[in-house]
C-alpha positions as CSV (number, residue, x, y, z in Angstrom):
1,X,47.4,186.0,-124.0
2,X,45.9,188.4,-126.5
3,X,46.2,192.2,-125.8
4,X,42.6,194.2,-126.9
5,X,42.9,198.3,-127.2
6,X,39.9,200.3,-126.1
7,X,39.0,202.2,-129.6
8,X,38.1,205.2,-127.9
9,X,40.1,206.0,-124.8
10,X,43.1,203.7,-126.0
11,X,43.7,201.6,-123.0
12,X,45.5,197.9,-123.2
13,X,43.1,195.4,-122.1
14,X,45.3,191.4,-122.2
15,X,42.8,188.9,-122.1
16,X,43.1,184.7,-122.3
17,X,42.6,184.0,-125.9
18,X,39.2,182.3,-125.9
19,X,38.0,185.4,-123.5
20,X,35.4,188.4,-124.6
21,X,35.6,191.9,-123.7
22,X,32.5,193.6,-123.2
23,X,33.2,196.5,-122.3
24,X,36.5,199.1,-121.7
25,X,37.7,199.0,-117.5
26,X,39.0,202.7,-118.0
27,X,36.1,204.6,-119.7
28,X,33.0,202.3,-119.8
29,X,32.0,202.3,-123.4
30,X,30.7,198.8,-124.3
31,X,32.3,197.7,-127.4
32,X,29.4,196.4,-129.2
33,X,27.3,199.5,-128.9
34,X,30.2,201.7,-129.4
35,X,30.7,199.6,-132.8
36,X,27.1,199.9,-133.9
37,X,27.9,203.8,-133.6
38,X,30.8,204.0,-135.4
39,X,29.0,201.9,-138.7
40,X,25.6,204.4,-138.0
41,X,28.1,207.2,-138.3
42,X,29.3,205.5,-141.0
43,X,26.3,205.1,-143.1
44,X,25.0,208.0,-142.5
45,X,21.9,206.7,-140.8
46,X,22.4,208.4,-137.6
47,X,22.5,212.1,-139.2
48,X,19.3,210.6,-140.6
49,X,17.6,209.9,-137.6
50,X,18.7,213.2,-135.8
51,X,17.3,215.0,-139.4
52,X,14.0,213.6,-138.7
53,X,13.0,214.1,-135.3
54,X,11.4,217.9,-135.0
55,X,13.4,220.0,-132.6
56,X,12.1,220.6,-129.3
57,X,10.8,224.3,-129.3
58,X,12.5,226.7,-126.8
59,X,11.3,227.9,-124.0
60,X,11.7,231.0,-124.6
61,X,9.3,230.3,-128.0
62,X,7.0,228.6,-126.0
63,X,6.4,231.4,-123.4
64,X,5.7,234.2,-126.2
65,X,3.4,231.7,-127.8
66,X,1.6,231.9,-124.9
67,X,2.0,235.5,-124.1
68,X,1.0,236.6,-127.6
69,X,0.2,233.8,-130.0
70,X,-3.0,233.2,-131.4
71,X,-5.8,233.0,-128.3
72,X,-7.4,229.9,-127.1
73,X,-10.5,229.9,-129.2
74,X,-14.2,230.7,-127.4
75,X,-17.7,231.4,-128.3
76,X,-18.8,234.5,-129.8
77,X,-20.5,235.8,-127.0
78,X,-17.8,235.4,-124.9
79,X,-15.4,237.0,-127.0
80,X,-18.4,240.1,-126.8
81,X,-18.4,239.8,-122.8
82,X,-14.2,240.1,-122.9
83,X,-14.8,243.6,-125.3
84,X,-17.3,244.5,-123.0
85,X,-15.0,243.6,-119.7
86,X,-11.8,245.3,-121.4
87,X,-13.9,248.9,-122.6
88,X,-14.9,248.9,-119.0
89,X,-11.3,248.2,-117.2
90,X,-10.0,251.1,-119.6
91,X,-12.6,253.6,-118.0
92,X,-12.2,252.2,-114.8
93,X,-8.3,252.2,-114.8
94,X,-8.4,256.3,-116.1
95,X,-10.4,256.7,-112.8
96,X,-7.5,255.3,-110.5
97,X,-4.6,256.0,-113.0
98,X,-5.4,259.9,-113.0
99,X,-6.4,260.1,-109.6
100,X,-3.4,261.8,-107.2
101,X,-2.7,258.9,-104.6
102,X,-3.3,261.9,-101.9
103,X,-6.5,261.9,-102.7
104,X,-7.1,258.5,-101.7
105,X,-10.0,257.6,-104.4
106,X,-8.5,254.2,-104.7
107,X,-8.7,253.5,-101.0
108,X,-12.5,254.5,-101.2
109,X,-13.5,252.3,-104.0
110,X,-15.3,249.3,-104.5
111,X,-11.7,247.1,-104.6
112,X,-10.2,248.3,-101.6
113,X,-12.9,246.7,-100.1
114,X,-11.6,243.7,-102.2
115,X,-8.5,243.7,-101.8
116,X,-8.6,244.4,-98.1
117,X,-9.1,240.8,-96.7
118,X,-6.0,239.6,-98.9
119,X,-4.3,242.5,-97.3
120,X,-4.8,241.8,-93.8
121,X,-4.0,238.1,-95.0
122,X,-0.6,238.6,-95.6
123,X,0.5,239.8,-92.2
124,X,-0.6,236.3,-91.1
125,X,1.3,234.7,-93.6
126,X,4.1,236.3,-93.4
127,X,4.0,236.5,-89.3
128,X,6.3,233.5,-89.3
129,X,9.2,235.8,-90.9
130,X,9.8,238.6,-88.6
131,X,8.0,241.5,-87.3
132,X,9.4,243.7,-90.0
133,X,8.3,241.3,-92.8
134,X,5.0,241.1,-90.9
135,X,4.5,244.0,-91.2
136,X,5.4,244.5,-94.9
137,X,3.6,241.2,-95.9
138,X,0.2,242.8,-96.1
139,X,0.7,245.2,-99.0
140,X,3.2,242.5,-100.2
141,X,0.7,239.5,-100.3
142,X,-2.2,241.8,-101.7
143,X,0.2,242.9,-104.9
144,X,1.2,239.6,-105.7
145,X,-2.1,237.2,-105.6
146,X,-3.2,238.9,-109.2
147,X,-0.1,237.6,-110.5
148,X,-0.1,234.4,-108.9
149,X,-3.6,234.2,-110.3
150,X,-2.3,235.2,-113.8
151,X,-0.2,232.4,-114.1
152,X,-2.9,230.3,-112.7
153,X,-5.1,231.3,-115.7
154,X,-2.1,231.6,-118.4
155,X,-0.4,228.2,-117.9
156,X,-2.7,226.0,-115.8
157,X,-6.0,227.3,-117.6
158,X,-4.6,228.8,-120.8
159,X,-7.0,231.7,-120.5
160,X,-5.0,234.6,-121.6
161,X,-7.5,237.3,-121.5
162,X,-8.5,236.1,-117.8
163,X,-4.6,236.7,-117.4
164,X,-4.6,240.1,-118.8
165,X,-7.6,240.8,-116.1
166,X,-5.6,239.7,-113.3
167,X,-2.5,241.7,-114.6
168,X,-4.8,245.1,-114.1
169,X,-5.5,243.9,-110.6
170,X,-2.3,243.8,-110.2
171,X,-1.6,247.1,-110.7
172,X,-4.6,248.5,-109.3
173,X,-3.0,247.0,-106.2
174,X,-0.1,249.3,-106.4
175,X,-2.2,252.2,-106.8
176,X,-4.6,251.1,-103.7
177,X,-1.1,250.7,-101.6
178,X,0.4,253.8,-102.6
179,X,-1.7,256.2,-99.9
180,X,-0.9,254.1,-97.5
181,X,2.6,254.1,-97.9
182,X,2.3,258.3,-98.4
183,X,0.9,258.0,-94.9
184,X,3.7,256.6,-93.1
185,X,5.0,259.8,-91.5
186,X,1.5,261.6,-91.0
187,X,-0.4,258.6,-90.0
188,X,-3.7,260.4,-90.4
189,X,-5.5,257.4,-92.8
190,X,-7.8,254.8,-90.0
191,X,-6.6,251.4,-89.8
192,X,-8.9,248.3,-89.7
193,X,-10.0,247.8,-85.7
194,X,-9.7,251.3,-84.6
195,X,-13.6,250.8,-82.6
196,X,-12.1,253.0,-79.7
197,X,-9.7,256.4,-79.2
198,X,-7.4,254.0,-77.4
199,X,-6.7,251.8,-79.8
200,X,-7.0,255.1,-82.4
201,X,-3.9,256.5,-80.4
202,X,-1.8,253.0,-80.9
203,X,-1.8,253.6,-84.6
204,X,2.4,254.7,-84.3
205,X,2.9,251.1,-83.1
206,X,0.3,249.3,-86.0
207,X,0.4,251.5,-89.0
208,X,2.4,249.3,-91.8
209,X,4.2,251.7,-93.8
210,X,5.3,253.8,-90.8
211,X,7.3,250.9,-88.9
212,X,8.7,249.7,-92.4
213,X,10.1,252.6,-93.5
214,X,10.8,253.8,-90.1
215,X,13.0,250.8,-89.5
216,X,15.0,250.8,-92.5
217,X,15.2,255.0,-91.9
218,X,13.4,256.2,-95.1
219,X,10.3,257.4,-93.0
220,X,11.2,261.2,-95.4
221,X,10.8,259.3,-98.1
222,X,6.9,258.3,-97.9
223,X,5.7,260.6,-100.2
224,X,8.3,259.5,-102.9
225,X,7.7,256.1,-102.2
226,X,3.8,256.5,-102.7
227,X,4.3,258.2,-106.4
228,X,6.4,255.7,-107.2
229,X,3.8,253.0,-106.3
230,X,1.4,255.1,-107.8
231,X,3.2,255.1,-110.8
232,X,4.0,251.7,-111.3
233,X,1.0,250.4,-110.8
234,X,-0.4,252.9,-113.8
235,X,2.3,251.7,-116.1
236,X,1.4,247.9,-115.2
237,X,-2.4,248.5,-115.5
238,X,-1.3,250.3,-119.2
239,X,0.8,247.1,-120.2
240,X,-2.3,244.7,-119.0
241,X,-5.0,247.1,-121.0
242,X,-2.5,247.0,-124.3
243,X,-1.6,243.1,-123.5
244,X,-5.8,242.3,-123.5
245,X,-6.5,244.5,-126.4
246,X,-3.9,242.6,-128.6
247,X,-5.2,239.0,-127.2
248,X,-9.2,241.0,-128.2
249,X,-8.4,242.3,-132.0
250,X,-6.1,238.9,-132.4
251,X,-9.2,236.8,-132.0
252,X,-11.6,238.9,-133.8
253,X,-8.9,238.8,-136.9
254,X,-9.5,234.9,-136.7
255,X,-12.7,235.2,-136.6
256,X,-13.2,237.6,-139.9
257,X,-10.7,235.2,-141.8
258,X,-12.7,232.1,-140.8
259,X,-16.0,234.2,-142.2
260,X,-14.6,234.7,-145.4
């Protein structure tokens, strides 16, 4: 009998003496391999190897490279059609951004009318989840399809200006909400299918914002609520106008170093 110590975990392995050992019955490590390493190690040749092979970049890298890198390149008249798209979203944003949500401009513009069938979407989608979430999924779905759309377009179709669009839509969203929400207590705004008084006198029992906030007991909060929606959505609309603009002058810098 001939007794064989694992070289890494030290266990006692006794063996006939014309038997091989292939690998260790405490920790697993085949001997061969586990040999080969020790003499790489050795030699150096493994600290070689590691040297060579590029690290993997972060994630964290990777997502700012696509957030603010250089932009996917395009033709020059489309990069024209993006300054053109970008000078108007900045004139059309002041409109909703300095508007008071009591006024309810946003809810008389061209994208309510937009954004309405998503709206009335969500309460289907979300039917499934409650009455309450039903309730809340309308405004919900309608605020976050421009974002699912932005990732559509920033990581599926790596079009970051197409992004930065769908970031303002986002936040014209909030804005477009935000009189709704200010209406929960007075319930004076029509809702969609009011073709009769009586269905005009049932608006306590289908008005969104009033049986949200009515249920959770900040109905006295509506008006808050609304500025803060208001709000938000001005400050995303801002970030989306400043995120396109960088995405705009970064391409036309690559364009005036390529002319030179």
């Amino acid at each position: 009998m001939k007794e064989i110590f694992c070289p890494k975990c030290g266990h006692r392995h006794q063996l006939a003496d014309d038997a091989a050992l292939a690998e260790c019955a405490r920790c697993g490590i085949i001997f061969a391999k586990y040999r080969q390493h020790l003499a790489e190690r050795a030699s150096g040749t493994t600290n070689r190897a590691r040297q060579a092979e590029p690290d993997a970049p972060r994630w964290q890298d990777a997502l700012w490279e696509r957030l603010f890198g250089q932009p996917e390149q395009v033709s020059a008249s489309q990069h024209h059609g993006e300054i053109v798209i970008w000078l108007g979203l900045l004139l059309w944003g002041s409109y909703f951004i300095f508007s008071h949500w009591q006024s309810n401009l946003a809810g008389q513009s061209f994208l309510h009318r937009v954004n309405l069938p998503f709206h009335e979407f969500g309460h289907v989608l979300f039917r499934p989840f409650g009455e309450w979430l039903q309730f809340l999924g309308g405004s919900l779905f309608q605020c976050l399809l421009p974002l699912l759309l932005m990732g559509v377009f920033l990581f599926q179709e790596r079009q970051r200006f197409a992004a930065t669009v769908c970031l303002w839509w986002a936040g014209q969203n909030l804005i477009d909400v935000a009189p709704y929400i200010g209406d929960a207590t007075e319930m004076a705004l029509s809702l969609v299918g009011e073709y009769s008084e009586e269905i005009a006198e049932m608006r306590e029992f289908r008005h969104d914002w009033h049986n949200i906030l009515g249920r959770i007991g900040l109905l006295a909060w509506d008006h808050r609520l609304a500025s803060l929606a208001h709000w938000s959505g001005a400050v995303v609309m801002l970030l989306a106008l400043g995120w396109g603009g960088w995405s705009l002058w970064q391409y036309h810098r690559s364009l005036q170093a390529e002319s030179t």
